[in-house]
N, C-alpha and C positions, 0 to 999 in steps of 0.2 A: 295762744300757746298754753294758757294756763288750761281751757276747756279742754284741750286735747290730752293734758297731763293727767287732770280728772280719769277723760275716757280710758287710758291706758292702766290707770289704777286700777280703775274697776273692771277690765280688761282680763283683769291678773298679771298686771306686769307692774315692773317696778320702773320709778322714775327721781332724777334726782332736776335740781335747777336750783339757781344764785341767781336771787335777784340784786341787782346794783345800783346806787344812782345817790343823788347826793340827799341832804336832807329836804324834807318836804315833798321832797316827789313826788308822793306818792305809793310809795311801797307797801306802806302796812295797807294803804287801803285794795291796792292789788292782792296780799296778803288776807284782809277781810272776804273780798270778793272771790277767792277762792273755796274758800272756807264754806260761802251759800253755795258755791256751785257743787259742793262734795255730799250731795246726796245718795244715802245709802252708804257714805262711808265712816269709820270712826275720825274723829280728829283730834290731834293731842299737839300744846301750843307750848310755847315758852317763849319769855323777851328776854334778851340782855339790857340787863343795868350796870350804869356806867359804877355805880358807887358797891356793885356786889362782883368787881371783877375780881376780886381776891378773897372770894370763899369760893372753896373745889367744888366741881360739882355741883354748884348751888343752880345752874340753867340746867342741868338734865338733870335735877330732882325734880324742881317743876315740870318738867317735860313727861318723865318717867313712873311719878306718882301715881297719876290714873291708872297705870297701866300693871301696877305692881301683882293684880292677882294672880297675870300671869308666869310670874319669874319662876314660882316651883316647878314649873314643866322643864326649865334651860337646864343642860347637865351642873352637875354641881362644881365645878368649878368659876364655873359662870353663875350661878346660882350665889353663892361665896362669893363671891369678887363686888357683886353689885350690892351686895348686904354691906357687906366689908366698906364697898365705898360710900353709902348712904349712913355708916355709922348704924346702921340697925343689930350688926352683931361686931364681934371682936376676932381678930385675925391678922395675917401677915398683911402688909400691904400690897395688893394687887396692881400686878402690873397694868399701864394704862392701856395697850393693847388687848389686855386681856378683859377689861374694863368693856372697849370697844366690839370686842368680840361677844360679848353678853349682850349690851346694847341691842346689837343685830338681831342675834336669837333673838330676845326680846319683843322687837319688830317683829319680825318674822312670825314667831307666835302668834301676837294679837291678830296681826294680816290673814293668818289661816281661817280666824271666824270671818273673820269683814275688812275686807280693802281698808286701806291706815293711812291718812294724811298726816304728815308731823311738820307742823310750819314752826319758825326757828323767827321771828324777827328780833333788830338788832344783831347781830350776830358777833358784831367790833364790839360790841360790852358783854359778851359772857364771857365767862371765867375760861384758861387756858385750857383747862381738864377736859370743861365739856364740848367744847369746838375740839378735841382732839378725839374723843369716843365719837361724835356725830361725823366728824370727817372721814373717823375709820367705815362707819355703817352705809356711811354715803359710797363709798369706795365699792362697796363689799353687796351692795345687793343686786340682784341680779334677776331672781326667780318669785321673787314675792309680791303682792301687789300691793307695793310700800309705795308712795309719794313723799321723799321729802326734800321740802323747800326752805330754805334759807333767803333772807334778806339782810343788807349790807351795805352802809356808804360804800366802805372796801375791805374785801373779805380778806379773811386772815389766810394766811399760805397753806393753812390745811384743807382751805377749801378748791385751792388752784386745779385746774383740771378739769374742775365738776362744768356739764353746762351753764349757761347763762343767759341772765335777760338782761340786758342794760336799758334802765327808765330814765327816758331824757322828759325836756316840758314839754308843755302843749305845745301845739301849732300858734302860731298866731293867730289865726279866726279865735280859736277855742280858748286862746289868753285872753282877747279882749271880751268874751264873752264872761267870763268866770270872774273879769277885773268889773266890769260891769255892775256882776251881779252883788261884787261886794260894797258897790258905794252907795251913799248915801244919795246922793246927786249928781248932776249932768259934770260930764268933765272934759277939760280941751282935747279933742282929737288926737291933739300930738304930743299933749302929755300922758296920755293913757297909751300911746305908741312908744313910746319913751320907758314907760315904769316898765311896760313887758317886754322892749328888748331888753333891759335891766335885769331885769330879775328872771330872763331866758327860759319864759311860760314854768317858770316854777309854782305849782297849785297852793303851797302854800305861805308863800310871798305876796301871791298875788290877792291871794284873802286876809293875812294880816294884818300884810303894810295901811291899810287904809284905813286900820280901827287905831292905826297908834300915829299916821300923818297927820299932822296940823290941814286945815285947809289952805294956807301961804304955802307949804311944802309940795302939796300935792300940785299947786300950780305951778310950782317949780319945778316939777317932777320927782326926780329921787330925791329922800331927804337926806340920803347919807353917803359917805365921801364912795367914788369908788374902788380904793384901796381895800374897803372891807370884805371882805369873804362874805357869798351868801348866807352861809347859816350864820357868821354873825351879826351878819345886819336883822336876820328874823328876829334872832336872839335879841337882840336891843330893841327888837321891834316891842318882842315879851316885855322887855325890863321895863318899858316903856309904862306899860299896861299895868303892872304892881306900881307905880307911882302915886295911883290914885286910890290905891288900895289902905284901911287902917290900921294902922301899928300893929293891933295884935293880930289881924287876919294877914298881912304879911310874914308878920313872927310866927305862925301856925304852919303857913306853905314853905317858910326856910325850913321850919321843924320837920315837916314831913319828908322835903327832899333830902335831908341831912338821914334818913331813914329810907334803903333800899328795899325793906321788908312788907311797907305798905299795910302794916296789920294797924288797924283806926283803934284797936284796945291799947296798945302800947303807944302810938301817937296821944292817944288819950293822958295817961300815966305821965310821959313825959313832959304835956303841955301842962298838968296842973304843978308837977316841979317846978316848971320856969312860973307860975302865977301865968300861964292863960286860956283863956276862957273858951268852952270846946264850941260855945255859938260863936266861935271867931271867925269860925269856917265859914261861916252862911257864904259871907262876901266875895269869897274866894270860889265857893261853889256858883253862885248868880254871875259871875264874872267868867264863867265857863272856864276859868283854869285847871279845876280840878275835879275830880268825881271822889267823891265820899261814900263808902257803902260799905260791901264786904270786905272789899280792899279801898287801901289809898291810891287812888293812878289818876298822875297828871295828862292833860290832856295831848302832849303830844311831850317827848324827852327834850326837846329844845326849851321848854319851860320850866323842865326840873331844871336845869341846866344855868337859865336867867335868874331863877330864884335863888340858888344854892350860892350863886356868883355875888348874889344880892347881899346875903348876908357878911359883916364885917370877921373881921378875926374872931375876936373878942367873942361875938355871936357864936359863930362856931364852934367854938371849944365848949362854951356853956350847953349848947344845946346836945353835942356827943359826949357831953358828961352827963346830962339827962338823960339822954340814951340808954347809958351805958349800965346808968345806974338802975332801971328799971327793965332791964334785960336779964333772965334769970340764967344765972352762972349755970346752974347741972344742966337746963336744957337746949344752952344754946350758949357756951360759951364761946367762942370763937367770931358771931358776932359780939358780943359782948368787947371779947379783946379788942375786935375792932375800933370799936368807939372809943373806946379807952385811950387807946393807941391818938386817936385824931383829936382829944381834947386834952392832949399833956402840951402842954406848950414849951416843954424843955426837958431834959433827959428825967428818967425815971425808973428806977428799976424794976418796982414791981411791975408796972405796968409790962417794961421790957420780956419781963421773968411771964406775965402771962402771955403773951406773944410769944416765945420758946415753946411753951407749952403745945399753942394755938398748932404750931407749926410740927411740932411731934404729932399733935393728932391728924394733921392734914396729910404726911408724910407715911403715917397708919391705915389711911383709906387711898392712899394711890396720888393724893395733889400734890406732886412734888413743885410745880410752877407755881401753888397757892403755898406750900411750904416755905420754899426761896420769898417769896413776897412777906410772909412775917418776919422771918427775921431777918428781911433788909431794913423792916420799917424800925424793929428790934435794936440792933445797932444804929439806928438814928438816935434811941431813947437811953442807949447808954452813958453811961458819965466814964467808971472804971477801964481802963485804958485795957488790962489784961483781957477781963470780960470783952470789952468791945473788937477788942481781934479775934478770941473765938469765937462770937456771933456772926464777925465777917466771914470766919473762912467757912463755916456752917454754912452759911449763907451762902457762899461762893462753889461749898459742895454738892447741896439742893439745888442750886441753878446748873452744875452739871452733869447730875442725874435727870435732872427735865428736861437736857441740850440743849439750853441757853449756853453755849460756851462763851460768847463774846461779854454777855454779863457777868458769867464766872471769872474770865480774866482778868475785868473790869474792878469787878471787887478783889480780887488777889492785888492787885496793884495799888489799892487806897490801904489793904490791910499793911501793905510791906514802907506804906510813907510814915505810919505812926510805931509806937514802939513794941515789939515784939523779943518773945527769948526763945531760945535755942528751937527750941521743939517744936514751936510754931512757924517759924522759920522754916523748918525741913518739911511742916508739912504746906508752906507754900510751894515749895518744891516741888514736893509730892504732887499736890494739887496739878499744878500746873503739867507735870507730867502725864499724868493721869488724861486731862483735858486735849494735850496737844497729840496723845495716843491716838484717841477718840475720834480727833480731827481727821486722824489718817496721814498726820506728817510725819514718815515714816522713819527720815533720820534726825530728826528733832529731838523724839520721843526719848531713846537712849539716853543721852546724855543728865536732861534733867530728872528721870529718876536714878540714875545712877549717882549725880551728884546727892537728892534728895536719902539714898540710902545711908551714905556715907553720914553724912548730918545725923542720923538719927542712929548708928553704929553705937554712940555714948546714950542716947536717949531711951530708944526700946531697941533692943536688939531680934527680938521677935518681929517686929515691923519693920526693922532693919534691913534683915533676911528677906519677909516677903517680898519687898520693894526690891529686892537686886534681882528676883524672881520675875515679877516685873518688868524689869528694867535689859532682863536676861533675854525672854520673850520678846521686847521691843526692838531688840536689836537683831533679834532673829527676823523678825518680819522686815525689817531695814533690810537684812542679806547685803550682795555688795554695795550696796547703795549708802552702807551707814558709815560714820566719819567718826567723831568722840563716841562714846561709849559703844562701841562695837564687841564683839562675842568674847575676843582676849581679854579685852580691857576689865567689863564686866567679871568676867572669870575671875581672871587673878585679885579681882576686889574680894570675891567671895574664899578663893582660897588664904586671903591673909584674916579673915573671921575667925574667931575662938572658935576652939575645938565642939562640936553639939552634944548637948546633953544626951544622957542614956535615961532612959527612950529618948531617941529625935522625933518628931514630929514629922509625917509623911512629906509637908512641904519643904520641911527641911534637908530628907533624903533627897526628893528634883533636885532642891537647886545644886546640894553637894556634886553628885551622881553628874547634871548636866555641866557643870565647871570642869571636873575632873575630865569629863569627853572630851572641852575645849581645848584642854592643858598638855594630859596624859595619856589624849586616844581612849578607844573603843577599848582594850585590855583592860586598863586600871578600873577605867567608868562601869564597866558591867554589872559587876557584883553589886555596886551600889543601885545602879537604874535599876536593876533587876527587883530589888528591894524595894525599892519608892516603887516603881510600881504595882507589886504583888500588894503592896499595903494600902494604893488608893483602889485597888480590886477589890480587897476587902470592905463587907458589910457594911463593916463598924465606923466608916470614915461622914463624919457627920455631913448632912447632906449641902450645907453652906459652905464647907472647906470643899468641899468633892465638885459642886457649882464652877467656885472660881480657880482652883487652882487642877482639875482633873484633866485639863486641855495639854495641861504640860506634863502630868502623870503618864499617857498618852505616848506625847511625843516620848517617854525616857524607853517607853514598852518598843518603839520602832528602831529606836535607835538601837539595838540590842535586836533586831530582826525577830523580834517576839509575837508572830501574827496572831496569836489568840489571844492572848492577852491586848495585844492593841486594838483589836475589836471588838473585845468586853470592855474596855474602859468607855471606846467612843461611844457603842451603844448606850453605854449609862449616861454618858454627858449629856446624849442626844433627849433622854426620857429626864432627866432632870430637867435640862433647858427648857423643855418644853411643859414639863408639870408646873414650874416655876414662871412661867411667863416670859425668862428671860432672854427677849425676842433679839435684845442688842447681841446676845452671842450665839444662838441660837442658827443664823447663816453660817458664821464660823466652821461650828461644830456639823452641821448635815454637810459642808462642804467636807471636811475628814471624812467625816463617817461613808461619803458617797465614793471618795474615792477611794477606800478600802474594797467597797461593797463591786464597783465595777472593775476594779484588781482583783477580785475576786471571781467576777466574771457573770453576776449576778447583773446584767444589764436593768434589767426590768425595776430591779430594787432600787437600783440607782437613779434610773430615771424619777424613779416615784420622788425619793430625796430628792433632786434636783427643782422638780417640781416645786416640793414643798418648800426648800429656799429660798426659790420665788416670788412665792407668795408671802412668807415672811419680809423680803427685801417690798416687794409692791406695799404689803400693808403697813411697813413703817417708813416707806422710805429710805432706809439703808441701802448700803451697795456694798458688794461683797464679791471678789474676786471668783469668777466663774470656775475655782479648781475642779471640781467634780465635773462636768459639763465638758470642760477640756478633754480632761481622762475620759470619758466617755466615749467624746466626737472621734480621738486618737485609734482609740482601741478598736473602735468599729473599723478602719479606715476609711471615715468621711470626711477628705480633705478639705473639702469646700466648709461645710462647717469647722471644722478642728482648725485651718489657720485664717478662720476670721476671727473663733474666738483667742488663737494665738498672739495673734497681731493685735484686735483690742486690747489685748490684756499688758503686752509688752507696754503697749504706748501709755494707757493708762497709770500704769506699777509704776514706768520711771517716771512720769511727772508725779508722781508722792513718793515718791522713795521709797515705794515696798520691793526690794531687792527678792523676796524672796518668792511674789510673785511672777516676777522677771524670769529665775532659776525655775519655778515648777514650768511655767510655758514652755523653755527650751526643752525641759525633762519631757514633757508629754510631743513635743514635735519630733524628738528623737525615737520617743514609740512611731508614731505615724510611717515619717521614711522608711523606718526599718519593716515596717510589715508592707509597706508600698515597695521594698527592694531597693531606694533612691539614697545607696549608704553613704553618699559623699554629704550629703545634706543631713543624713544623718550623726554623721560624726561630727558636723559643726552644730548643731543645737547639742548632744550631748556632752561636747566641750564647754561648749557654755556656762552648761548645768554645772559642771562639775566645779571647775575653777570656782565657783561663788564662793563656798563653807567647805574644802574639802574633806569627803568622808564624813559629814554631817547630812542626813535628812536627806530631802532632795538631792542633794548634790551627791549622797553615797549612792540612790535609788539609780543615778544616769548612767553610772560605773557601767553596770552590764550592758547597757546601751552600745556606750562610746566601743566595749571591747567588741563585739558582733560589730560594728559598722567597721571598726578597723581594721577588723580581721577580710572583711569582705571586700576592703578597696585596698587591701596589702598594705598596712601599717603597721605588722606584730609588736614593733618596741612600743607605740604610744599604746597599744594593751598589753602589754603587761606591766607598763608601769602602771595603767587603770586597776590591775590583775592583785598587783601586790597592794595596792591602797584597798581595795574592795577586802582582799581576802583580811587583814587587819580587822575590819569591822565584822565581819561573817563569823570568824574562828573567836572573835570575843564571844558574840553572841550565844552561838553553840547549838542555832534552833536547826531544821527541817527547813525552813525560808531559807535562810540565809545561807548555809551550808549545800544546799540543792542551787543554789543562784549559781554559788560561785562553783560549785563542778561544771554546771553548766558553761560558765565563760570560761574556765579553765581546760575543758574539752576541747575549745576553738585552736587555742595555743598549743595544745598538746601534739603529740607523734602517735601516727595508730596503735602503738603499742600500748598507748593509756587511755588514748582518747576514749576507745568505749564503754571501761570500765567507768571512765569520768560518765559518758551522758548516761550509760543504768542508772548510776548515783543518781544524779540530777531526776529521771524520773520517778526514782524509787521515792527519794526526799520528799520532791514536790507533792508527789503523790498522795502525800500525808498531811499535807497544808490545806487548807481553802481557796491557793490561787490556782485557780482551772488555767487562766491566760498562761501563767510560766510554765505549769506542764505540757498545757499544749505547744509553746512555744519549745520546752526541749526536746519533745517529739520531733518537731519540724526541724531542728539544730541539728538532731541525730539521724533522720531520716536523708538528711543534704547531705550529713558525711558521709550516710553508706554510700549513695549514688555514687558521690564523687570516690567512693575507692570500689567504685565497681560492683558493690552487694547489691545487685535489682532485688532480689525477692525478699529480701531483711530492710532494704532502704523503704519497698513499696508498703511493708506492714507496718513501720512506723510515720508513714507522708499518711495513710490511708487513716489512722490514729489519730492524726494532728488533723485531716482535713477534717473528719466525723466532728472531732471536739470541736475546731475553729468557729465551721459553720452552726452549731450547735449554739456557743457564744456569742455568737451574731458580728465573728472578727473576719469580717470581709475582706480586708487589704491581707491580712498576715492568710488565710483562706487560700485567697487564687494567688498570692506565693505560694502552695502548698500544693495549688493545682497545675500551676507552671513544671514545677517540677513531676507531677502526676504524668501529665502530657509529655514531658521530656521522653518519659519510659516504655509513650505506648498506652498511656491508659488511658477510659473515657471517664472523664469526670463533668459530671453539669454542675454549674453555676446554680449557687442560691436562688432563690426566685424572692422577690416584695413579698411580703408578708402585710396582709390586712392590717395587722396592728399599726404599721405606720398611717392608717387614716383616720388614728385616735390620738388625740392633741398631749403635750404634755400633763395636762391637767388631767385629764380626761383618762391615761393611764392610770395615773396615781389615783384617783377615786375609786377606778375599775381594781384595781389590786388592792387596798384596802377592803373595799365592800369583800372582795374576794378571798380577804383573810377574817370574814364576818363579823368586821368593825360593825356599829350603828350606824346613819347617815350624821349623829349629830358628833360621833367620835370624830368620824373623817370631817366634820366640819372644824370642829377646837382643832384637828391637826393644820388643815389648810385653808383656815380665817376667812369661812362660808356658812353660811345659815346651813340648817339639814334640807328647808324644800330647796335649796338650790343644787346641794346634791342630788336631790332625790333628780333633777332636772338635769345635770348632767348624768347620769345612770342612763337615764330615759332615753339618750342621745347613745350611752354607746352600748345599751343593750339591740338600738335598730341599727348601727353601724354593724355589731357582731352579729347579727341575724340573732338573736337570744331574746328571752320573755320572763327571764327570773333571775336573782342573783342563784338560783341553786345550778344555773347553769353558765352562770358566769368563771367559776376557776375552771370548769372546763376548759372554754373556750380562750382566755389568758392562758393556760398549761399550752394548748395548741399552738400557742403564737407566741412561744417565747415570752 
């Protein structure tokens, strides 16, 4: 398996594989032996150490370092981000995805001169950061001819997925050969069948065991109980073997394992601290435990492991206070702290105080999992009670920025048994709200930041506000699903808030603006959304406020039927999110942004975004309600797609309680019927919708749904009570949407005497929008009522309108609606025909339509978390799918194909 993974390297192809199996097995030298087989390739190594699992990034610096000359070629953000995390320059801290995304390029790079093996062993002792960049790379290649291999008793869950090689023992021939070969002398038959079913042809048991069994034992076969776990009986096999060893050549090998760094100058420095002697070593080195040279490296971790175990308390602390002492602070603090940190033997501040530090600087290069770990170890070393809760909840914040949630809660719970005052309190609160968002439990969420706001009301009133903000959001995603803090409740918390300062704060105009919709309806609320929004439009709104709070700046722009505005905000969330690394909201936002974009009628764009959230949710593993994808599937009318992902989605939302995913499903099945003609199904999903948030969001979007389906199965009262709620939120607004929607539904209900005035409106309006779907759609509205009042030659000029746009739109279902009626008249109209383009994959779009908007291959890669030759490889794929030989004639051919 490993020869063929070679071949395929050098092949030009990429290859990933996990090796497994328990200690001794055998790995690294599988590991080794690959290593001689990779002739003609480059190869670049790193091991996990157990004692350096808490400095970031410290296994893909070793990994990475050889290979640094070529990081100026990766665009610069990735360029920046691996500087950033290696501490070579100063910057924001880079997101760990974005970390990963470099990485790749990285590979990728080096691989272009010469094939690249990166073998990984140990992979359960590297640090959290770098099994998180290596897993994402491992994920992500595709087109390079990268090999890399990992080994692993058991891999950590970033590596699940990857393939695998599972190494069990020898056979038995081959155990008793090996057991054989390690004894001294003849031995009973059936005790040397005995030690190898024992130790279940383990290679390195079976060579051990018998430099540290008695000859009594060996005749007795195992010498030790069989309750012990293999690698601890090796391991006492090790301890065994320092027994014989002298004082200070033992004190030398504690000292060195007590030292992850392996550098023999500072082992040096620090043995003449304690008074010992550097020929201490010889003993330890003739004794084959250790190798002494350019580095320190014991001969296999199971005897760093014996030794480290070996040394007493007392020991330890002296000897990581020699450490720590001859570890120089500018160029390496952090290990430094470490030591520090492992020889106080009882709280300590400063020590504490450098650890904080430790932990801000980890936190600046991207290790937020190496961050959380200092100042958990921090708050162990605190005395001061106050101090020691805000190290907790810091500590419990950095564990849910690295999503560790179960640790974060963990620490929230030990902060909240000892003594805490107001502020801290609210932000366990906070905290915990925050984390149970995160989780996705979606009526959870509400309540305790809404509690947490209120707490902090006397505290800071500025984070007061944000947090009802918050809290306002969270309860919006509940939809009807949420219980306590639901949208009134929230509301009326914010309407009983001091009056805002002049100037308010653009977050401050949301939250006013979105309360006031709750409270006082779409009339009162406009004026203000209309404000908070035009102000997170503007420029000037710093780019970290505009990050987290522009999602709901957004939502105030729709609410107020303000399409252009709602599509300059999301595009800007979208290009922030995405300059920012910030991949956690980043699905979110392409999910809005997509489903403007294919409301809009821009199929192609949207598919590209849908794509690209994909790959976001695949490379971090997030999951993100499929809204764009739905709207999509709807609007084409492809049932079969549209209510699979309908039905997923329902069943999914209610078991977390996102209510509001619940309401977009039914909203987007009510599109499908209605362009499919099937109104009675239609009016029960846009009931649905509706009842959730009336006249909110989603629930205002189904209005026009429910009035069309109703109108068409003869229900006129239940539209126009839809009639009069819609028109409420439309006439606040005041736009060209809004205003063109509801002539449009208001035409249905009408007497010919209005009705036609109503749908010019409605086309003149829409006309004037970005949504192509609702002008074509009131084409088709008005095109049905001439027929049905008898106009053939006015009815055909606008069916004939709607079918050109429909099909144009690629809206199939609402289309041969449009042709049925066509046919009714007399006329020939052909049916669409398949378009080429559907033989080009999701992905496979979205690459072809970037290159086509004359991205780089390595832009569209930062976009969709791919090296550039892997782009350049999928190009390759749909330049011969589209019959084409250049990207100069690639927007052709896209323009062609919709």
């Amino acid at each position: 398996m490993l020869d063929r993974l070679v071949e395929s390297v050098c092949a030009g192809k990429s290859r990933t594989l996990v090796v497994r199996g328990d200690p001794g097995v055998g790995k690294t030298v599988l590991l080794d032996y690959l290593v001689d087989r990779a002739q003609g390739c480059r190869v670049a190594r790193t091991v996990g150490v157990q004692s350096e699992m808490e400095l970031a990034f410290a296994g893909l610096h070793q990994l990475c370092a050889p290979l640094f000359d070529h990081v100026d070629r990766l665009p610069r953000p990735q360029h920046e981000a691996l500087r950033t995390t290696f501490g070579l320059s100063r910057g924001p801290a880079p997101d760990r995805f974005l970390v990963g995304l470099a990485v790749l390029s990285l590979l990728s790079e080096v691989a272009g001169e010469r094939p690249l093996i990166c073998v990984v062993d140990d992979e359960q002792w590297l640090d959290r950061a770098t099994v998180q960049a290596l897993g994402f790379a491992a994920r992500r290649l595709a087109a390079e001819p990268v090999g890399l291999v990992f080994a692993a008793r058991v891999p950590g869950t970033e590596l699940a997925g990857l393939p695998e090689l599972t190494v069990e023992g020898l056979r038995e021939d081959d155990a008793r050969a090996l057991l054989d070969s390690a004894l001294a002398g003849p031995l009973d038959p059936r005790v040397r069948d005995l030690i190898v079913a024992e130790t279940h042809g383990n290679p390195l048991a079976l060579l051990e065991l018998p430099r540290v069994l008695t000859p009594i034992e060996l005749v007795g076969g195992f010498g030790l109980p069989d309750a012990v776990p293999l690698s601890g009986r090796i391991e006492e096999g090790f301890r065994r073997q320092l027994d014989g060893l002298p004082v200070q050549a033992l004190r030398l090998l504690q000292l060195a394992a007590a030292d992850p760094s392996g550098d023999p100058v500072l082992l040096r420095r620090a043995a003449g601290r304690l008074g010992i002697p550097v020929h201490a070593a010889t003993t330890a080195v003739e004794a084959d435990l250790v190798e002494v040279g350019v580095q320190v490296r014991f001969r296999h971790p199971l005897i760093r492991s014996a030794v480290y175990r070996s040394a007493s308390v007392q020991d330890r602390l002296e000897m990581h206070a020699a450490l720590a002492e001859v570890t120089d602070p500018a160029t390496d603090p952090d290990r430094r702290a470490w030591h520090r940190a492992h020889a106080a033997a009882g709280p300590d501040e400063d020590v504490a105080a450098e650890l904080e530090h430790s932990a801000g600087r980890a936190q600046a290069r991207g290790g937020l999992a190496a961050a959380a770990a200092f100042l958990e170890r921090a708050v162990l070393l605190t005395a001061d009670a106050t101090r020691q809760a805000d190290r907790t909840l810091a500590a419990a914040q950095a564990n849910m920025h690295a999503g560790a949630f179960a640790k974060a809660l963990e620490l929230l719970a030990t902060a909240e048994v000892g003594p805490m005052d107001e502020l801290q309190r609210a932000q366990v609160d906070l905290l915990r709200g925050q984390i149970v968002f995160a989780l996705g439990l979606g009526n959870s969420a509400p309540p305790l930041l809404l509690a947490a706001a209120r707490r902090l009301e006397s505290l800071d009133l500025g984070l007061a506000r944000e947090t009802y903000l918050s809290a306002w959001m969270a309860a919006l995603f509940a939809g009807r699903l949420a219980g306590t803090g639901n949208l009134l409740e929230v509301s009326r918390a914010v309407r009983a808030l001091p009056a805002l300062a002049d100037p308010a704060r653009p977050v401050d105009l949301v939250l006013n603006g979105l309360a006031m919709l709750v409270i006082d309806g779409a009339g009162a609320a406009a004026p203000t959304l209309r404000q908070a929004a035009g102000a997170f439009a503007d420029t000037d709104v710093a780019v970290g406020e505009g990050l987290q709070w522009g999602w709901m700046a957004q939502a105030a722009a729709s609410a107020v039927w303000d399409d252009y505005t709602w599509r300059a905000l999301l595009v800007r969330q979208v290009r922030l999110a995405r300059e920012a690394g910030a991949l956690d909201q980043l699905p979110i936002d392409l999910g809005a942004l997509g489903t403007n974009v294919a409301w809009s009628g821009d199929f192609a764009a949207a598919a590209s975004l849908i794509a690209e959230a994909d790959a976001v949710c695949e490379a971090t593993g997030s999951r993100a309600a499929p809204y764009a994808a739905m709207m999509l599937a709807s609007l084409r009318g492809d049932e079969a797609e549209a209510v699979s992902l309908i039905e997923a989605t329902i069943a999914g939302a209610a078991a977390e309680s996102q209510g509001i995913a619940v309401t977009y499903a039914h909203w987007v099945a009510a599109i499908l019927y209605n362009g499919l003609g099937r109104y009675g199904e239609a009016l029960a999903a846009a009931s649905e919708a509706s009842e959730d948030t009336p006249g909110l969001y989603v629930s205002m979007w189904a209005l026009p749904e429910l009035i069309e389906a109703a109108v068409r199965i003869g229900s006129p009262h239940r539209a126009e009570e839809a009639l009069a709620l819609l028109a409420g939120a439309t006439q606040a607004g005041g736009t060209d949407f809004g205003l063109g929607i509801e002539a449009r539904s208001r035409a249905l209900l009408s007497a010919p005497e209005t009705a036609e005035d109503l749908y010019r409106e409605a086309v003149d309006r829409l006309g004037r929008t970005r949504l192509r779907p609702e002008l074509a759609r009131a084409h088709l509205l008005y095109g049905e009522w001439l027929r049905r009042e008898n106009r053939r030659v006015d009815a055909r000029v606008q069916l004939r309108t709607a079918h050109e746009m429909l099909n144009a739109i690629g809206m199939a279902a609402f289309a041969d609606r449009t042709r049925r009626e066509l046919l009714a008249m007399g006329e020939t109209v052909r049916k669409r025909t398949v378009e080429a383009s559907s033989t080009l994959t999701a992905q496979e779009s979205a690459i072809a339509r970037a290159a086509g908007e004359g991205r780089t291959n390595a832009e569209i890669g930062a976009q969709l978390f791919l090296s550039a030759r892997t782009v350049e490889w999928h190009l390759r794929k749909v330049f011969s799918k589209l019959g084409i030989g250049s990207r100069r004639e690639l927007r052709r051919a896209m323009s062609t194909l919709g």
